[in-house]
ZAGU-163210 format. One record per residue (C-alpha): x, y negated, z; residue number from 1; residue in three letters. Coordinates in pm, 1 decimal, padded with zeros to 6 digits. Layout:
N
        X        Y        Z pos code
        X        Y        Z NUM  ALA
...
//
This chain:
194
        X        Y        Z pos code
 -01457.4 -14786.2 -04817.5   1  UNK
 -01262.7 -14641.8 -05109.5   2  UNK
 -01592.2 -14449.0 -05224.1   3  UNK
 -01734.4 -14848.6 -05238.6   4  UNK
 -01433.6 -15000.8 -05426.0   5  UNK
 -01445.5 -14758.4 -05676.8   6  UNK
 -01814.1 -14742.3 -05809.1   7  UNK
 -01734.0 -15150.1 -05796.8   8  UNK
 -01485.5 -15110.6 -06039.8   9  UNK
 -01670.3 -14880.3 -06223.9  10  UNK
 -01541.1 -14542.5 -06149.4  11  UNK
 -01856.5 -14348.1 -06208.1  12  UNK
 -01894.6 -14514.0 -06564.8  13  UNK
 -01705.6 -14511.0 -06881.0  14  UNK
 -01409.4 -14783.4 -06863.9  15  UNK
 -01426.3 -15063.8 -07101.7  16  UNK
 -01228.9 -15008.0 -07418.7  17  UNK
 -01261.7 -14642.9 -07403.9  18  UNK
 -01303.1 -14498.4 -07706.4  19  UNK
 -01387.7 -14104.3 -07651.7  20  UNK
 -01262.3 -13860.0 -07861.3  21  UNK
 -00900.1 -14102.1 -08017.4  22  UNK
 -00696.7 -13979.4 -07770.7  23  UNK
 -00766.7 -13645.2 -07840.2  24  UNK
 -00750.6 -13696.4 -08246.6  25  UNK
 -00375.8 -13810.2 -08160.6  26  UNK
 -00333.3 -13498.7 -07960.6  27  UNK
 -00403.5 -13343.1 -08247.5  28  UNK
 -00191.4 -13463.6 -08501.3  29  UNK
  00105.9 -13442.6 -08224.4  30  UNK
  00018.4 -13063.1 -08212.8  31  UNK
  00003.4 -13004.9 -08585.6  32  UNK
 -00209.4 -12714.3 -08557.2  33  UNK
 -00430.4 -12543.5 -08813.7  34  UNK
 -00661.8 -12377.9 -08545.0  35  UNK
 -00748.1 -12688.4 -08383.8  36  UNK
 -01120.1 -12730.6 -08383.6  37  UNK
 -01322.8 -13063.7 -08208.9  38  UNK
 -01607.0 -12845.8 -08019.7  39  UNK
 -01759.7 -13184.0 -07884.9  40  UNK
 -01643.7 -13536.2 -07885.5  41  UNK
 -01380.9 -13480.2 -07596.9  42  UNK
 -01299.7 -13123.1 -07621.6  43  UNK
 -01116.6 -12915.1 -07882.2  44  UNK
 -00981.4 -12587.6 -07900.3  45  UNK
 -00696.8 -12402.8 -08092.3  46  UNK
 -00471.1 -12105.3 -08077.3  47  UNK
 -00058.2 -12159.8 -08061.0  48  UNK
 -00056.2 -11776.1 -08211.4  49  UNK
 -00304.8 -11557.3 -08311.4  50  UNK
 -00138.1 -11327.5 -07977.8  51  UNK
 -00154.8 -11603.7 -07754.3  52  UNK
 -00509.1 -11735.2 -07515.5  53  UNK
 -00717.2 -11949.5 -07675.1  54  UNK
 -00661.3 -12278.6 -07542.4  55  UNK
 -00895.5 -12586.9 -07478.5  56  UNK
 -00760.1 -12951.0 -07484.8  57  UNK
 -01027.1 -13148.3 -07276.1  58  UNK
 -01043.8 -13584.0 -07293.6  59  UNK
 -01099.5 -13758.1 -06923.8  60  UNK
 -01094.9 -14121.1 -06869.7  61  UNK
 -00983.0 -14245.4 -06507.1  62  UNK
 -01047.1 -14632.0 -06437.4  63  UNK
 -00812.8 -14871.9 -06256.3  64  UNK
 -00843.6 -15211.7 -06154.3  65  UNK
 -00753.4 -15385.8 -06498.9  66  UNK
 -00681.0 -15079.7 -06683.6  67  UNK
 -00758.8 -14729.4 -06772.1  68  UNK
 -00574.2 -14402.8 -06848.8  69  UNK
 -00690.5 -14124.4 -07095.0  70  UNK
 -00536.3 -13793.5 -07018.8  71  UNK
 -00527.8 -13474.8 -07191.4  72  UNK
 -00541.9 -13124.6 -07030.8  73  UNK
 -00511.3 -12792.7 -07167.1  74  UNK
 -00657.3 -12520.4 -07013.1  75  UNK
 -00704.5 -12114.9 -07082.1  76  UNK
 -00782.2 -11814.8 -06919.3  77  UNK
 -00639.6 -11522.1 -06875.2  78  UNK
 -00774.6 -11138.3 -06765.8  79  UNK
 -00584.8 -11021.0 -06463.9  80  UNK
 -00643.3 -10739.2 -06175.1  81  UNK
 -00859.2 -10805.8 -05901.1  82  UNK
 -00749.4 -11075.0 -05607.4  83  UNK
 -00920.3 -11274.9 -05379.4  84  UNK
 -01102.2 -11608.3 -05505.7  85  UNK
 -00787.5 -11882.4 -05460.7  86  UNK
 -00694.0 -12257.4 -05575.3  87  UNK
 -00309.5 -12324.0 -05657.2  88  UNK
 -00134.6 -12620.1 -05765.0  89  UNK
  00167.6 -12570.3 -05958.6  90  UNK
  00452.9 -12863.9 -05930.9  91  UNK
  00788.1 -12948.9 -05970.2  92  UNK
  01023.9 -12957.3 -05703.3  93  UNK
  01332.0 -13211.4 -05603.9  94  UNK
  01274.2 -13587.4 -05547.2  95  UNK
  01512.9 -13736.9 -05864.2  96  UNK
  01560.6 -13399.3 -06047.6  97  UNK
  01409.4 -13094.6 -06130.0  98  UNK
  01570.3 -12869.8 -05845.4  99  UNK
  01281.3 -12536.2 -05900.2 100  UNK
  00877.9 -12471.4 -05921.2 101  UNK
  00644.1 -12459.1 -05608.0 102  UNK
  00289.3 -12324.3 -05567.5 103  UNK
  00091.7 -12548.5 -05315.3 104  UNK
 -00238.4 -12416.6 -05193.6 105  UNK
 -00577.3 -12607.9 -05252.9 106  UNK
 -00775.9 -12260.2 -05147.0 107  UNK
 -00722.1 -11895.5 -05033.7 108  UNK
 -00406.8 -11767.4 -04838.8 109  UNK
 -00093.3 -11962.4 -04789.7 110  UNK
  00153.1 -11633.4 -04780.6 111  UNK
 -00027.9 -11582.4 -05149.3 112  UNK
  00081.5 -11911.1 -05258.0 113  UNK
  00436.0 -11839.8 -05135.9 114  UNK
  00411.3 -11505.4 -05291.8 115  UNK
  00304.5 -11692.5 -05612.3 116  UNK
  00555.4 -11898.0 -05651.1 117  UNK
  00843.2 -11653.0 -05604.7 118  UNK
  00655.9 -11430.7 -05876.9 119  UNK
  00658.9 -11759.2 -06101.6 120  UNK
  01014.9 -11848.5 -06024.2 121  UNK
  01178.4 -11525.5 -06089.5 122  UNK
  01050.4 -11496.8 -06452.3 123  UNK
  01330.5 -11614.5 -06648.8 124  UNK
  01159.3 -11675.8 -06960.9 125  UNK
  00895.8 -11922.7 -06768.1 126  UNK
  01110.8 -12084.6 -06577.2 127  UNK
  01359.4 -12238.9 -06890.9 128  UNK
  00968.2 -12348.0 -07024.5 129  UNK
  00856.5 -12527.7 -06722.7 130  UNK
  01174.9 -12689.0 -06593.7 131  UNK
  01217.6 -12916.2 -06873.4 132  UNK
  00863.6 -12947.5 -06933.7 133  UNK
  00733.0 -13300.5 -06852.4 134  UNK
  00370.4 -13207.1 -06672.0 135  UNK
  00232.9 -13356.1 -06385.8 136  UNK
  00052.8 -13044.6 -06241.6 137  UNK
 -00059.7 -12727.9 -06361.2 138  UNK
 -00389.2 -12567.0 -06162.6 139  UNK
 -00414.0 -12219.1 -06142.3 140  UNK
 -00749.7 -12072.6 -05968.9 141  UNK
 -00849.6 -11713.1 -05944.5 142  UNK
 -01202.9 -11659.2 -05997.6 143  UNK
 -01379.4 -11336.7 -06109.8 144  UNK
 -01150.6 -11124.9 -06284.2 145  UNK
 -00896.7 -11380.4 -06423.7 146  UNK
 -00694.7 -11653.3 -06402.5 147  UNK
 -00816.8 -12021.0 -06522.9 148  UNK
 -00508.3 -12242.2 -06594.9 149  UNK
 -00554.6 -12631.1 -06590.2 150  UNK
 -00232.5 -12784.3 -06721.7 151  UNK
 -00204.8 -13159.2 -06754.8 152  UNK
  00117.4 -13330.6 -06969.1 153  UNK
  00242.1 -13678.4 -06881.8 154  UNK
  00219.4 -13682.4 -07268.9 155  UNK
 -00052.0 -13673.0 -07516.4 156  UNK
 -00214.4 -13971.0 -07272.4 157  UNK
 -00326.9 -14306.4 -07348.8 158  UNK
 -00287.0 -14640.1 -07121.5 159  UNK
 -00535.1 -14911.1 -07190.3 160  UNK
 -00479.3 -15285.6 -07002.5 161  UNK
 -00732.4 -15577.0 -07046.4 162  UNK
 -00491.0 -15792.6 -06893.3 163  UNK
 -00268.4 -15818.3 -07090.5 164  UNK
 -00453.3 -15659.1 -07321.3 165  UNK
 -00246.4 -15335.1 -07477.0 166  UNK
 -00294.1 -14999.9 -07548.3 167  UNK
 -00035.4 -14732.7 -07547.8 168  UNK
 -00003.0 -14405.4 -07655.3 169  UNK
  00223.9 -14153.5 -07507.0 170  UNK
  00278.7 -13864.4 -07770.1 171  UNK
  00369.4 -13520.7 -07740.6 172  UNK
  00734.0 -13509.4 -07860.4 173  UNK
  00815.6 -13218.6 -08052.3 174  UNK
  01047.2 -13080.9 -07804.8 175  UNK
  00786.8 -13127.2 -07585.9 176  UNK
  00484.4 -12888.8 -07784.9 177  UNK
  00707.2 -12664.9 -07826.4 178  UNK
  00786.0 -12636.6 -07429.3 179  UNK
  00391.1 -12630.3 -07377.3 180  UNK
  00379.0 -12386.5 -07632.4 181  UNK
  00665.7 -12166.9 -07424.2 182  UNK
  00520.3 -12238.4 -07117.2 183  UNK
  00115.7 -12158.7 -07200.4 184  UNK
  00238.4 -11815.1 -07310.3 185  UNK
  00480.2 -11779.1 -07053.8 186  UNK
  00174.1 -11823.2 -06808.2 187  UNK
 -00054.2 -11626.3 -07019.4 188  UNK
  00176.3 -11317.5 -06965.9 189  UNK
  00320.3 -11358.2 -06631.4 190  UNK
 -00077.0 -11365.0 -06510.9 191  UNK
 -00159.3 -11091.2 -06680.5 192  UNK
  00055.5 -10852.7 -06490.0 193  UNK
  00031.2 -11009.2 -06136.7 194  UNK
//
């Protein structure tokens, strides 16, 4: 039934209004990068430091009823030692505040997602990035000799509404880039030796 409703309202098509690759133009004058290179209409890539991953910043559309929302996600990967093939999601915990970080498991071994998270919560240096850091989840899947990081900000997002019409975009403070910054090479490291 859900499937149904949303090719109706147009899930499996490009919202109206959407205008690929502005969301991502924003994102990049947020970021003031020099690196930052478009490598196709809704994907770019850049560096934060020439020691750091290189780091793509992908476009993706989701349609609502009346609206639609443009998110931006930045994703790298990093070289690590051999584990087995697992899916991780990466969130918040507490239900007002920020109260610590949990690993929940989409694939592979739940005692390696608890392991994970207490590996992630006892590095000092990534937790003071992440806590304050306003992201709704960050993905982190093991696949073939490395780690693939999906993060997606609550920032650098658009919110379009045909009725009433209005579109919104939600920047990347500069507290905020520098906290992704922080946090990307936080992660970047704290893979690397897992």
């Amino acid at each position: 039934m859900l499937a149904r409703l949303s090719e109706l309202f147009g899930a499996q098509r490009a919202p109206t209004g959407y205008w690929p690759g502005a969301t991502l133009e924003r994102v990049r004058r947020n970021l003031g990068q020099p690196s930052f290179e478009c490598s196709a209409p809704v994907c770019a890539q850049f560096q934060f430091s020439p020691e750091g991953p290189l780091i793509e910043v992908h476009e993706r559309a989701e349609a609502q009823l009346l609206m639609h929302v443009v998110l931006t996600e930045f994703r790298f990967h990093t070289p690590a030692s051999p584990w087995s093939e697992g899916c991780y999601q990466l969130h918040h915990t507490g239900a007002i505040t920020r109260t610590g970080l949990v690993c929940r498991r989409r694939k592979g071994p739940q005692d390696f997602a608890d392991w994970l998270t207490l590996q992630l919560s006892a590095n000092q240096r990534l937790r003071e990035a992440l806590m304050p850091l306003d992201f709704k989840k960050i993905t982190l899947e093991y696949t073939r000799g490395g780690w693939s990081v999906a993060l997606e900000h609550m920032g650098g997002s658009e919110v379009v509404n045909r009725m009433p019409a209005f579109r919104r975009y939600i920047s990347l403070s500069i507290e905020q880039t520098r906290l992704l910054q922080q946090s990307i090479l936080a992660l970047h490291q704290v893979l690397k030796t897992l």
